[in-house]
C-alpha positions as CSV (number, residue, x, y, z in Angstrom):
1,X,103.6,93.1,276.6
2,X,106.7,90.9,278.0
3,X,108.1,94.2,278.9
4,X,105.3,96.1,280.6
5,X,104.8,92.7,282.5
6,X,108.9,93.0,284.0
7,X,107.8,96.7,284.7
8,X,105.0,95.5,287.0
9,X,106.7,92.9,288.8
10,X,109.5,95.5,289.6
11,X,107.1,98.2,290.8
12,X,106.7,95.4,293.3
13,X,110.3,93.5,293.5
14,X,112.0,96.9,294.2
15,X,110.3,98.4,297.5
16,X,111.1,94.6,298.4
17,X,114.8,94.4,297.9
18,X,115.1,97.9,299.6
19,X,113.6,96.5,302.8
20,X,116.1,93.6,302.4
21,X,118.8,96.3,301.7
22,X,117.9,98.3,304.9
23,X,118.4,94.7,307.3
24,X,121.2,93.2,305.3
25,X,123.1,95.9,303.4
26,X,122.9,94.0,300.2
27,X,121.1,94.0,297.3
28,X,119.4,91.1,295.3
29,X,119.8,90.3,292.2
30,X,116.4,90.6,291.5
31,X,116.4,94.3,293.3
32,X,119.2,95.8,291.2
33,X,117.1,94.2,287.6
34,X,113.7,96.2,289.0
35,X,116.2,99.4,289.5
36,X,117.2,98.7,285.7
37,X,113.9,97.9,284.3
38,X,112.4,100.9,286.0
39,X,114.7,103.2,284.4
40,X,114.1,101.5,281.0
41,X,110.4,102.4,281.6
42,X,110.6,106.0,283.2
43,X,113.7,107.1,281.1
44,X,114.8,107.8,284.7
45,X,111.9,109.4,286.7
46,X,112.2,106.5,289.4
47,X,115.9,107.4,290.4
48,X,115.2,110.4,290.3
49,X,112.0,110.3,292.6
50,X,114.6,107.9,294.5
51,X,117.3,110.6,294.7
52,X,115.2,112.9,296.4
53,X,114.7,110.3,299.0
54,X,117.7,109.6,299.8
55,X,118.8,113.5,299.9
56,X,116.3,114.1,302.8
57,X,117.6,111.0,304.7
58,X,121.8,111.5,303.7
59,X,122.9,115.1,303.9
60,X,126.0,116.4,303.0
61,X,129.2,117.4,305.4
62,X,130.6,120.1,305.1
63,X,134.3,120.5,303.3
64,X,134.9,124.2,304.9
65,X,138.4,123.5,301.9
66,X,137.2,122.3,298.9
67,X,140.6,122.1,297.5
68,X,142.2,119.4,295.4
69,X,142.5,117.8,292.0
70,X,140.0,119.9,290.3
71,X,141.4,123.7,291.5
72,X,139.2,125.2,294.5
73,X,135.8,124.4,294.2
74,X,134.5,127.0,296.6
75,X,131.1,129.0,296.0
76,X,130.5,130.1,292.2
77,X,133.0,127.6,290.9
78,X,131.4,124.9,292.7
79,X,128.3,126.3,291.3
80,X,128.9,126.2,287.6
81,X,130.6,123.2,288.0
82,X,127.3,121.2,288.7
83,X,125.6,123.0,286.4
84,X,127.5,121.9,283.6
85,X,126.9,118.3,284.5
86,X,123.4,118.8,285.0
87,X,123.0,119.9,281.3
88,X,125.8,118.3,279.4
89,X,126.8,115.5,281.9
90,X,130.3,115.7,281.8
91,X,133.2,117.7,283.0
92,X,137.2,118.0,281.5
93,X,139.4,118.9,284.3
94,X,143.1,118.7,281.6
95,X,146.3,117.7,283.4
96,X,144.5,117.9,287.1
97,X,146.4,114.8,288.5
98,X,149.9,115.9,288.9
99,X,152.8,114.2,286.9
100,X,154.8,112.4,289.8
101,X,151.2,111.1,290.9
102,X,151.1,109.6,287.4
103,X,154.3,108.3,286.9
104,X,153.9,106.7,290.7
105,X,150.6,105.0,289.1
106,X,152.3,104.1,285.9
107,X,154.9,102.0,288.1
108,X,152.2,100.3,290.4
109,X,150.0,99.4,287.0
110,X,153.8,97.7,285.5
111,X,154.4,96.1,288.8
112,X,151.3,94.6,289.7
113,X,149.3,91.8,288.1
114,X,146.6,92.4,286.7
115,X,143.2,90.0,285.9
116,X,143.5,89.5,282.3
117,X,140.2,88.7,280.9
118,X,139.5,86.8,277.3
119,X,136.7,88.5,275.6
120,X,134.0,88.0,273.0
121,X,136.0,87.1,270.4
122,X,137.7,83.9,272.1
123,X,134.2,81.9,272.7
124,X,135.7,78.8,274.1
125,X,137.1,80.6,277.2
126,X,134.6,83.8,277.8
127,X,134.2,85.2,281.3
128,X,137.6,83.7,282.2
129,X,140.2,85.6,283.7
130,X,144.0,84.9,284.6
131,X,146.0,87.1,286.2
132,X,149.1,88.3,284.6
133,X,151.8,91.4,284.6
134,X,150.5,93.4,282.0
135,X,153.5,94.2,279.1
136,X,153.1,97.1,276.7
137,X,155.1,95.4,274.2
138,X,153.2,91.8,274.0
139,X,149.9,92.5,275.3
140,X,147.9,88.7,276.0
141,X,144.5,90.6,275.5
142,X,142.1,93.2,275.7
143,X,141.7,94.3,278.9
144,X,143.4,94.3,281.9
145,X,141.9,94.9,285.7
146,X,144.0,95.9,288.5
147,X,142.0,94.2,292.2
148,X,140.1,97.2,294.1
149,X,142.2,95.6,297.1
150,X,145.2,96.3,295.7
151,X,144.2,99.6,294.4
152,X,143.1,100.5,298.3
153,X,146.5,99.5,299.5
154,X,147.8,102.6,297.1
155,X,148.4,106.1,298.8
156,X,147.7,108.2,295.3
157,X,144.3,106.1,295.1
158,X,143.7,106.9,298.6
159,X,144.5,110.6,298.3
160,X,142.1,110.9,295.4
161,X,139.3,108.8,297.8
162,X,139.8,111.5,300.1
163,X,140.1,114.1,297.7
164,X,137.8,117.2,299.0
165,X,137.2,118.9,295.6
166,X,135.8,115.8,294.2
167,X,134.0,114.8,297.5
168,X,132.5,118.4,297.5
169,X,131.5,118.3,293.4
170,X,130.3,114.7,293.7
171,X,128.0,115.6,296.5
172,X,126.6,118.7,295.4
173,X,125.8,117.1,292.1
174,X,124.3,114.0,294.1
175,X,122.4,116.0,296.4
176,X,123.5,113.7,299.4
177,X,126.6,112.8,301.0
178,X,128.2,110.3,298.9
179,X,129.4,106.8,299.2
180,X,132.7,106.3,297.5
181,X,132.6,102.6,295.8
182,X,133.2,101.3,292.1
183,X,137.0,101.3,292.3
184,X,138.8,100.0,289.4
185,X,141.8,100.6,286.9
186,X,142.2,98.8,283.8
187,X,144.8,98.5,280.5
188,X,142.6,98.6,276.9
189,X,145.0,97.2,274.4
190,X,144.8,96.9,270.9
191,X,145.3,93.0,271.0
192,X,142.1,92.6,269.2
193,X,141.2,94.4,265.0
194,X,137.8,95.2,266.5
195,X,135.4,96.5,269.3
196,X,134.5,94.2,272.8
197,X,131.6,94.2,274.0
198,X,132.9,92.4,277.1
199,X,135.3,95.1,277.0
200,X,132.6,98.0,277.6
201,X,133.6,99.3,273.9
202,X,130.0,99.1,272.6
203,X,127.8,102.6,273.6
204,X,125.6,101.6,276.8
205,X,124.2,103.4,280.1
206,X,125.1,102.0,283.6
207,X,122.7,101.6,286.0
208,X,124.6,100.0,289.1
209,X,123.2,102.5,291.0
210,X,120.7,105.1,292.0
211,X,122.4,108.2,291.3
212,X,126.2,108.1,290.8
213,X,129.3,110.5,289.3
214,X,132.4,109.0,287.8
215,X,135.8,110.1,287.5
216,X,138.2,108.7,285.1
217,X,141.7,109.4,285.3
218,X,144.0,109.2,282.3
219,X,147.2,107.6,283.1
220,X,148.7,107.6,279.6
221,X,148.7,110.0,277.1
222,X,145.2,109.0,275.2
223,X,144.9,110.4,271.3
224,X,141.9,109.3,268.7
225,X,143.9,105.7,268.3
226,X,144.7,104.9,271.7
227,X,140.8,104.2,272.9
228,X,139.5,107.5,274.2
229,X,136.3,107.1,276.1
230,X,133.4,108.6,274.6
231,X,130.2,110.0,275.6
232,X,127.2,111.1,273.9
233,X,126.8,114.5,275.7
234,X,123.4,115.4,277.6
235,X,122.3,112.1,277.4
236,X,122.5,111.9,281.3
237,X,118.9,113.6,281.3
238,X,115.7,112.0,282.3
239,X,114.1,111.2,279.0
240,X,116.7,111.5,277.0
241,X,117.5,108.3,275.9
242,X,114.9,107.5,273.3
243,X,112.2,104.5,274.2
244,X,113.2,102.4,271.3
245,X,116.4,102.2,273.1
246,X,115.6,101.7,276.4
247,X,112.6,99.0,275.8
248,X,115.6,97.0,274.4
249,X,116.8,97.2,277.8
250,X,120.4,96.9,279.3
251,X,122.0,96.1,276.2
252,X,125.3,97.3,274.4
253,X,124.2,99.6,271.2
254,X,126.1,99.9,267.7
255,X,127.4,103.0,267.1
256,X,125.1,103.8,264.0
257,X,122.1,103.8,266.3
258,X,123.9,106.4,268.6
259,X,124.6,108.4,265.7
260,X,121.5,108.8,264.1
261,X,119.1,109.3,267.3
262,X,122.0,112.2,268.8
263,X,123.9,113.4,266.3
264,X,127.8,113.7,265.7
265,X,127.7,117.4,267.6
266,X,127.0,115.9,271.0
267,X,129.7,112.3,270.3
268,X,132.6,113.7,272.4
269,X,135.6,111.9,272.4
270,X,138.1,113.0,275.5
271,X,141.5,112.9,273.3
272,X,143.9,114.1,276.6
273,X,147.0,114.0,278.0
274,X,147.7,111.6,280.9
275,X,146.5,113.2,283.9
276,X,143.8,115.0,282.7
277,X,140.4,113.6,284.8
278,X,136.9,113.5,283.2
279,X,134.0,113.5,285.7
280,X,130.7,111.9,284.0
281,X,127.0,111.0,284.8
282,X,127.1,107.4,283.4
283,X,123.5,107.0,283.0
284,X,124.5,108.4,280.0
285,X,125.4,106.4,276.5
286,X,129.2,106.0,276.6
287,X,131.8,103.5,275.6
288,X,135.8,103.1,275.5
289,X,136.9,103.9,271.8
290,X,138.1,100.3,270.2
291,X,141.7,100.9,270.6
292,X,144.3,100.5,267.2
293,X,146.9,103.0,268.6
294,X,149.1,102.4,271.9
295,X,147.4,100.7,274.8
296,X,145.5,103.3,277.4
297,X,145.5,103.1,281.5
298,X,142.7,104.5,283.3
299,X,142.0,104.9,286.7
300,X,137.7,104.8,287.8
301,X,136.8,106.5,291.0
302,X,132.8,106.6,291.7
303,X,130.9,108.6,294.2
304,X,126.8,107.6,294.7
305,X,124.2,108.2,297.1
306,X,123.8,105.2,297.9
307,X,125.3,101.9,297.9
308,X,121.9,99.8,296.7
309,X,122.0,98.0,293.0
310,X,125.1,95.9,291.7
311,X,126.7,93.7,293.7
312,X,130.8,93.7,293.9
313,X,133.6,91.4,295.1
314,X,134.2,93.1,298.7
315,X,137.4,94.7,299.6
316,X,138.7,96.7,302.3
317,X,141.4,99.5,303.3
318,X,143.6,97.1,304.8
319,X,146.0,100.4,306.1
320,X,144.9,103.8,305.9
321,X,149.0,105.7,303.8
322,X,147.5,108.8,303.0
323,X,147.0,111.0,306.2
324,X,143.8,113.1,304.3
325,X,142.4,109.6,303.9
326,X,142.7,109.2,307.8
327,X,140.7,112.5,308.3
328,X,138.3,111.9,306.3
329,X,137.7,108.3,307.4
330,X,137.6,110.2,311.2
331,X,135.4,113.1,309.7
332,X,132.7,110.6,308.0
333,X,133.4,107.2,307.9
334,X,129.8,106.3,306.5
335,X,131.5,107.8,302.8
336,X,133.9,104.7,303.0
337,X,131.1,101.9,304.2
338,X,131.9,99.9,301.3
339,X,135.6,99.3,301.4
340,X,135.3,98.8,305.7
């Protein structure tokens, strides 16, 4: 009954927060728990009645080039592309980011500090962080995350902001012109013998948003060891997380569970080379592989339609160094409204 009572009050809270969205551009607490209780009810029916909202109000620009990272995404390719995500919710694009780009990343992740956070498994200091140059040899713990301002500052993360292939794929699998926000790049290390919860490396669905597409970027060489990420392919779909999940709520779910409701066929594991770049609904169940191996980098772009739901630390382009950054910024400055 407790359940179907939070259900009801966020038919109500949501409409709410939205209004207070509209006149404030932010979100309440409160608004972004109705988003995620109302998804835990409908299995996704209310983002996606949402979605078609927002398509009619945000359209999407056109990219007359859609060239970049992922090949040339014009007509059919574009085509099958989202297709693919709409029924299996994921997309392998191997060895897409270049190797220079790479290396170039490698050196900014091994010159940079990093917030080191202390995780599940060290009680007495939980949800703190200290920030620290991260060393491959001795690493202090289990994750590692790199600022979004000092990310911005980086002309390779800017290029891939203003990337048109994966403006024009996020878009068209969007159906609305998308708002780039959800930066972040992070070290998994195998400083701990098992999985973190505070470490995302339990199965769970995101719901930050209304509609969203991420793209993860493998900056190291990633095999079974090294803390793939995983996801539990066409999960993505309305409905198809099961309701005795979802009435649990926004939770983090063993992997037996998974199993047994999906099946080891639709587990995929994305064991790559660095530089390959994985573009994934996250409403789906997914999860960073405990890590045992060598320590994996990543690199997390996202692209929604719209910037209601969770609530980030702001940060801003300081200085536009990538010139296709600059054009886009000129062409449709609205896709960068988070980071202004």
């Amino acid at each position: 009954m407790r359940f179907f009572a939070k259900t009801l009050c966020s038919l109500f809270a949501l409409p709410i927060a939205v209004l207070g969205y509209l006149r404030s551009g932010l979100t309440s607490y409160r608004g972004h728990m109705a988003l995620v209780q109302l998804f835990c009810f409908s299995g996704g029916v209310s983002n996606d009645i949402a979605s078609r909202i927002i398509g009619r109000r945000q359209r999407p620009i056109d990219i007359p080039s859609p060239k970049g990272v992922l090949g040339d995404l014009r007509g059919e390719a574009l085509t099958r592309h989202v297709d693919t995500l709409r029924r299996d919710g994921y997309i392998v694009f191997p060895s897409a980011l270049s190797p220079a780009a790479c290396e170039r990343l490698m050196n900014f992740a091994l010159t940079t500090d990093a917030l080191r956070r202390r995780m599940d498994h060290e009680p007495q200091t939980k949800g703190n962080v200290s920030a620290a140059r991260f060393d491959p040899a001795n690493p202090k713990a289990v994750r590692y995350d790199y600022k979004p301002a000092d990310l911005l500052s980086d002309p390779d993360v800017q290029a891939l902001l203003a990337d048109p292939s994966l403006i024009a794929l996020s878009q068209s699998y969007l159906g609305s012109r998308p708002r780039a926000d959800v930066l972040s790049m992070w070290w998994h290390t195998p400083f701990h013998d098992r999985p973190d919860a505070e470490a995302a490396q339990y199965f769970h669905f995101d719901m930050d948003r209304v509609k969203w597409l991420k793209i993860f970027v493998y900056l190291t060489d990633v095999g079974t060891d090294d803390g793939p990420h995983t996801f539990i392919a066409g999960s993505h779909r309305t409905g198809a997380i099961p309701w005795a999940m979802r009435k649990r709520g926004y939770v983090r779910l063993r992997d037996e569970e998974v199993m047994e409701c999906f099946g080891p066929e639709r587990h995929i594991e994305f064991v790559a080379p660095r530089g390959t770049i994985i573009v994934e609904d996250t409403r789906g169940l997914h999860k960073g592989k405990h890590v045992s191996g060598s320590s994996r980098l990543v690199l997390q772009l996202q692209f929604s339609n719209a910037l209601f739901g969770a609530e980030y630390p702001k940060a801003s382009i300081s200085e536009v160094r990538d010139p296709s950054l600059a054009d886009m910024i000129r062409r449709a400055p609205d896709i960068y409204q988070a980071y202004r």
